[in-house]
C-alpha positions as CSV (number, residue, x, y, z in Angstrom):
1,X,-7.5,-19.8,-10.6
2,X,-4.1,-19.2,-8.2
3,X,-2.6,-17.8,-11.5
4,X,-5.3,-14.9,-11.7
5,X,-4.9,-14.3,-7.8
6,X,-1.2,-14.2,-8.5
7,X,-1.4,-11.3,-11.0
8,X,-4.2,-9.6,-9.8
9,X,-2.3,-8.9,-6.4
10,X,0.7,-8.0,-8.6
11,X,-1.3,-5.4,-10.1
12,X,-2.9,-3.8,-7.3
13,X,0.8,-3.6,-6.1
14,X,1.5,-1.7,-9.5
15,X,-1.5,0.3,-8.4
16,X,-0.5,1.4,-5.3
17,X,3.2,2.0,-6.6
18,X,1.8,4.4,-9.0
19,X,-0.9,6.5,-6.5
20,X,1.2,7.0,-3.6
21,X,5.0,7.1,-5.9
22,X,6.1,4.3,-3.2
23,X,5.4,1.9,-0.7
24,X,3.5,-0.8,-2.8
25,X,7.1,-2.8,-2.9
26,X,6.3,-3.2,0.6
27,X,3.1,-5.5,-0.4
28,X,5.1,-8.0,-2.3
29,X,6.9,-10.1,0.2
30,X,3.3,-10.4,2.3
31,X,2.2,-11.7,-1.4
32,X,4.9,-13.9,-2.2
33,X,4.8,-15.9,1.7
34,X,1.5,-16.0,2.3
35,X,-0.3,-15.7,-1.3
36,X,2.1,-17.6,-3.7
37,X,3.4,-19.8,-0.8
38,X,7.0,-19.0,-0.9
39,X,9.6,-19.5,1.5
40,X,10.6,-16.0,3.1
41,X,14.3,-16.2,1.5
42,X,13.1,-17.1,-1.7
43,X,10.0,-14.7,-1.2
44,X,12.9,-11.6,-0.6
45,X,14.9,-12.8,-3.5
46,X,12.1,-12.7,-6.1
47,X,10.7,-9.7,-4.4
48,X,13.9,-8.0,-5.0
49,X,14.2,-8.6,-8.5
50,X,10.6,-7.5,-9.0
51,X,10.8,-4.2,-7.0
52,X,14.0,-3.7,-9.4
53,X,12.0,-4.4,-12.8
54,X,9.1,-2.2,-11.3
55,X,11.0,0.8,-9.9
56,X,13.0,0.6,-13.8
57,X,10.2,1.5,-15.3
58,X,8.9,4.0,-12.5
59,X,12.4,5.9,-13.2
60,X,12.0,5.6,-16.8
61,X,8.5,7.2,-16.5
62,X,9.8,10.0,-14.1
63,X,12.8,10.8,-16.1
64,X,10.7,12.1,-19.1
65,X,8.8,14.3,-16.7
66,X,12.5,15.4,-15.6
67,X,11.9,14.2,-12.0
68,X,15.2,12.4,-11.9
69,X,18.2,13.9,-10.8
70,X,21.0,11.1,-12.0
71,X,24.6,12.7,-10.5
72,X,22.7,12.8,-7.1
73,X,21.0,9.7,-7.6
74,X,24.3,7.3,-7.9
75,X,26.3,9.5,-5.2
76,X,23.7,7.7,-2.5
77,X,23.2,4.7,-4.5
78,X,27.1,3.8,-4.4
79,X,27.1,3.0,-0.5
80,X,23.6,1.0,-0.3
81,X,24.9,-1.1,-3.6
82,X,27.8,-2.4,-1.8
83,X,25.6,-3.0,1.2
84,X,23.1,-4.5,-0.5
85,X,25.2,-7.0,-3.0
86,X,27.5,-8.0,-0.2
87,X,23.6,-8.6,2.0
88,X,22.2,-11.0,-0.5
89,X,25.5,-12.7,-1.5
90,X,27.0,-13.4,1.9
91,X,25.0,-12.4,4.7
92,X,21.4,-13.7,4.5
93,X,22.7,-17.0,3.1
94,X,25.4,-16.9,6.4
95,X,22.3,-16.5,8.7
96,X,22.0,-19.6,10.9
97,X,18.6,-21.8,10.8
98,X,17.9,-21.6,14.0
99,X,19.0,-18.2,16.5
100,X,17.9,-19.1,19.2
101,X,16.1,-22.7,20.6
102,X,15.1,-22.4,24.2
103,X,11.9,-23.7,26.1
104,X,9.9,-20.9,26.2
105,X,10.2,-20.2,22.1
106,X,12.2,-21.1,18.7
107,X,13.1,-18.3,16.6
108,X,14.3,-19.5,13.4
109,X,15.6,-17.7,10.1
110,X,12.2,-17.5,8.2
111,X,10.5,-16.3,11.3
112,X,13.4,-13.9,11.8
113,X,13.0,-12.5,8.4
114,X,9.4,-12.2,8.8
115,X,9.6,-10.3,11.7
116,X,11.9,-7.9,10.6
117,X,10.1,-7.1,7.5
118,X,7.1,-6.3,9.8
119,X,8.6,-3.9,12.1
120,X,9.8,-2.3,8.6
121,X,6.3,-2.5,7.6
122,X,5.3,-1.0,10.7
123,X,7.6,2.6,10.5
124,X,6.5,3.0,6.8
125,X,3.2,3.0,7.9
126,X,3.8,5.7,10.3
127,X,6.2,7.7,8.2
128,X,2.7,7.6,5.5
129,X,0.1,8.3,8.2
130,X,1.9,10.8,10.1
131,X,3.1,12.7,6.5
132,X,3.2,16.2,5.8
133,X,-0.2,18.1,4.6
134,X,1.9,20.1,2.7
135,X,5.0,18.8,0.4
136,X,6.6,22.0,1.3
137,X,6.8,21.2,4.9
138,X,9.1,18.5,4.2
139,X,12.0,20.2,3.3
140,X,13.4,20.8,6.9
141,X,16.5,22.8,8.1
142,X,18.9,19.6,8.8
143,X,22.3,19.4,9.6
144,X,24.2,16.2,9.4
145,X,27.6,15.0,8.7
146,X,28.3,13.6,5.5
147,X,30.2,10.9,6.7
148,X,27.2,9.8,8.9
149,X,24.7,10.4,6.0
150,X,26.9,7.6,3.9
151,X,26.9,5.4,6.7
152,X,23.3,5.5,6.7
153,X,22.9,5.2,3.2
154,X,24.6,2.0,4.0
155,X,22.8,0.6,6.5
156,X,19.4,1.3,4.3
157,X,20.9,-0.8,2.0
158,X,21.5,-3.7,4.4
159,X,17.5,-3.6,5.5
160,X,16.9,-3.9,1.7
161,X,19.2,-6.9,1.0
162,X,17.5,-8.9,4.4
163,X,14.1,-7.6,3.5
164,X,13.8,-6.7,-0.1
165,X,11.8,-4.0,0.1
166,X,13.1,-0.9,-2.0
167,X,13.2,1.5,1.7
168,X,12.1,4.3,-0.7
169,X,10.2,5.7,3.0
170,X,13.7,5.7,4.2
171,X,15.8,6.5,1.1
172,X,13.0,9.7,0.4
173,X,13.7,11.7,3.6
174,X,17.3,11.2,2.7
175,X,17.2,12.7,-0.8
176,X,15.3,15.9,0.8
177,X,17.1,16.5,3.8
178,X,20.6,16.0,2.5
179,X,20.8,17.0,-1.0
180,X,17.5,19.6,-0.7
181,X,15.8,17.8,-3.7
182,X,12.2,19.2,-4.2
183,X,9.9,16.0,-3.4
184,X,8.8,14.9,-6.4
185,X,12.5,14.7,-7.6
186,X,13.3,12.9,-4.7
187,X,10.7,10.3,-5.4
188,X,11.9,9.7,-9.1
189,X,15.9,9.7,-7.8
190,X,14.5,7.2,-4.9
191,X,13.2,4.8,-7.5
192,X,16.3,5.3,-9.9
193,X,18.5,4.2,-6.3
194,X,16.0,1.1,-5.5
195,X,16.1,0.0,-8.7
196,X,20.2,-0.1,-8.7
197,X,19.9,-1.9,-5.2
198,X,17.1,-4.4,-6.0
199,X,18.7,-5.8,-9.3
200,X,21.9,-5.7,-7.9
201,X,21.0,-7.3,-4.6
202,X,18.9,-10.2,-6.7
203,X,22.2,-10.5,-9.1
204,X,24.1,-11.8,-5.6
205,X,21.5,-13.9,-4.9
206,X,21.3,-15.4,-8.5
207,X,24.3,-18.0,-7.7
208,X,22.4,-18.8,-5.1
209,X,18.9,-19.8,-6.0
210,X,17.7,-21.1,-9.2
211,X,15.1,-18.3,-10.0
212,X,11.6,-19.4,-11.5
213,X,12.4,-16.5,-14.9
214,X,8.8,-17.2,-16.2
215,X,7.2,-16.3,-12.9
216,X,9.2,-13.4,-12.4
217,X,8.8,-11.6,-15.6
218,X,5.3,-12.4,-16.4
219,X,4.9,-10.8,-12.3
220,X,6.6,-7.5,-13.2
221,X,5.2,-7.1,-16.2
222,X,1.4,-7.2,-14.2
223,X,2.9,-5.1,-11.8
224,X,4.5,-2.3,-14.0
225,X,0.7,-2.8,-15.6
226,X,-0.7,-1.8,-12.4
227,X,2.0,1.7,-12.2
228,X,0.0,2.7,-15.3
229,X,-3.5,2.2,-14.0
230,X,-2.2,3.9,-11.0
231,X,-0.7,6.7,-12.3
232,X,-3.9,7.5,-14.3
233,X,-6.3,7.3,-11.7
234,X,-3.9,8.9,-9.0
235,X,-5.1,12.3,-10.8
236,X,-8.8,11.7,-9.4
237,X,-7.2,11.2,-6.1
238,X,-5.7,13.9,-3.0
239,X,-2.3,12.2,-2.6
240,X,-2.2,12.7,1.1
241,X,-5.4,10.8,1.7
242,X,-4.0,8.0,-0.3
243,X,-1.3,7.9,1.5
244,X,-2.8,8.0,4.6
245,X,-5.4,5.4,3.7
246,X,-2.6,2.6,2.7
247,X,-0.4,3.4,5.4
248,X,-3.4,2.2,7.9
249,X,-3.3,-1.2,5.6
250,X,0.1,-1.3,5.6
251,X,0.3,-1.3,9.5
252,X,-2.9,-3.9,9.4
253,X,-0.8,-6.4,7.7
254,X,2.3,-5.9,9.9
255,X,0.3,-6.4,13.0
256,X,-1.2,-9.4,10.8
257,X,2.1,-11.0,10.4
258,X,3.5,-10.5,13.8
259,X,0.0,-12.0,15.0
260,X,0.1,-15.0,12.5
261,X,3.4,-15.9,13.2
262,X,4.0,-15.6,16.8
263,X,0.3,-16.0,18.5
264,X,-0.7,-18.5,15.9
């Protein structure tokens, strides 16, 4: 019975991935801790691999549609793969057990993690509530120096490596600001980059953990299952209310977590 509840959330994270063209990665460490009953390292780890696998086959899809633009796509993804890699393979594995041990309250790694993931949770749900009616009206006149732009390229790719989340809400804006890609391009060069920083990031954590292989594949494959159902159904759908819609659940389960795991 767990095993159905396992890959039924798997696909209604495929689901989401395919009506909104993101934020459904952002489902599968809350399903992973408190679903599947992972720890929150391994829980990133294994989310990170997953997101990989998943956003793979989103690229593929939105390559044939010619929604990826490659040359632009590994220019960012350069900075946040070094970030990310170096993340999984040195830092999180660096971070001490326990940060801080007082009397008033213990914050330890998992809890740490946990937290952070939320407040991410928490800004994507306000970048999708508080989107654009109009995908035109994203494309804003924005100056920035290049130089800074890598730098936060590389700092995205930090937040992936502690969180393992693919930061496409953060990697999108990016893509349209700085190199003026039309939206739905910059969703298909998005995945293209969180796919690079997922399976890399998960290949520096490979050494290690010893990863469950079964559990993982048979889980992507119900997720990239899920894109499909998604993607068909998404045509029934106004993309902004969808949006809208799960970035309200999306802020529900941060406040869910933070509640859960510092008031409970």
């Amino acid at each position: 019975m767990i095993e159905y509840i396992e890959y039924f959330c798997a696909i209604i994270i495929g689901i989401v991935l395919g009506l909104t063209g993101g934020g459904g990665s952002i489902l599968t460490v809350p399903v992973l801790v408190y679903i599947i009953n992972y720890n929150p390292i391994i829980a990133t780890s294994y989310s990170l691999f997953i997101v990989g696998m998943t956003s793979s086959f989103g690229t593929l899809l939105n390559y044939r549609k010619g929604n990826v633009v490659l040359k632009t796509g590994i220019i960012f993804a350069i900075p946040s793969l070094i970030s990310v890699y170096l993340t999984r393979k040195y830092i999180v594995h660096s971070i001490p057990t326990i940060l801080i041990d007082n009397s008033y309250f213990t914050v330890n790694k998992d809890l740490f993690l946990l937290l952070l993931f939320a407040v991410v949770m928490f800004l994507a749900a306000l970048k999708m509530i508080n989107s654009p009616k109009t995908q035109d009206s994203e494309v804003l006149d924005y100056k920035q120096n290049i130089y800074l732009v890598i730098f936060q390229i590389f700092c995205v790719g930090i937040l992936i490596g502690l969180i393992g989340a693919g930061g496409g809400f953060l990697i999108i804006p990016a893509l349209v600001h700085f190199a003026k890609l039309p939206i739905k391009k910059a969703i298909g060069t998005s995945l293209f980059i969180i796919a690079c920083n997922s399976l890399i990031g998960f290949s520096g954590d490979v050494q290690n953990i010893n990863p469950d292989w079964y559990f993982l594949i048979k889980f992507a494959a119900f997720t990239m299952t899920g894109i499909l159902i998604g993607i068909y159904i998404s045509r029934f759908f106004n993309d902004q209310h969808l949006k809208k819609i799960f970035g309200w659940f999306v802020l529900t389960i941060a406040i869910l977590i933070v509640t859960k795991e510092i008031l409970l």
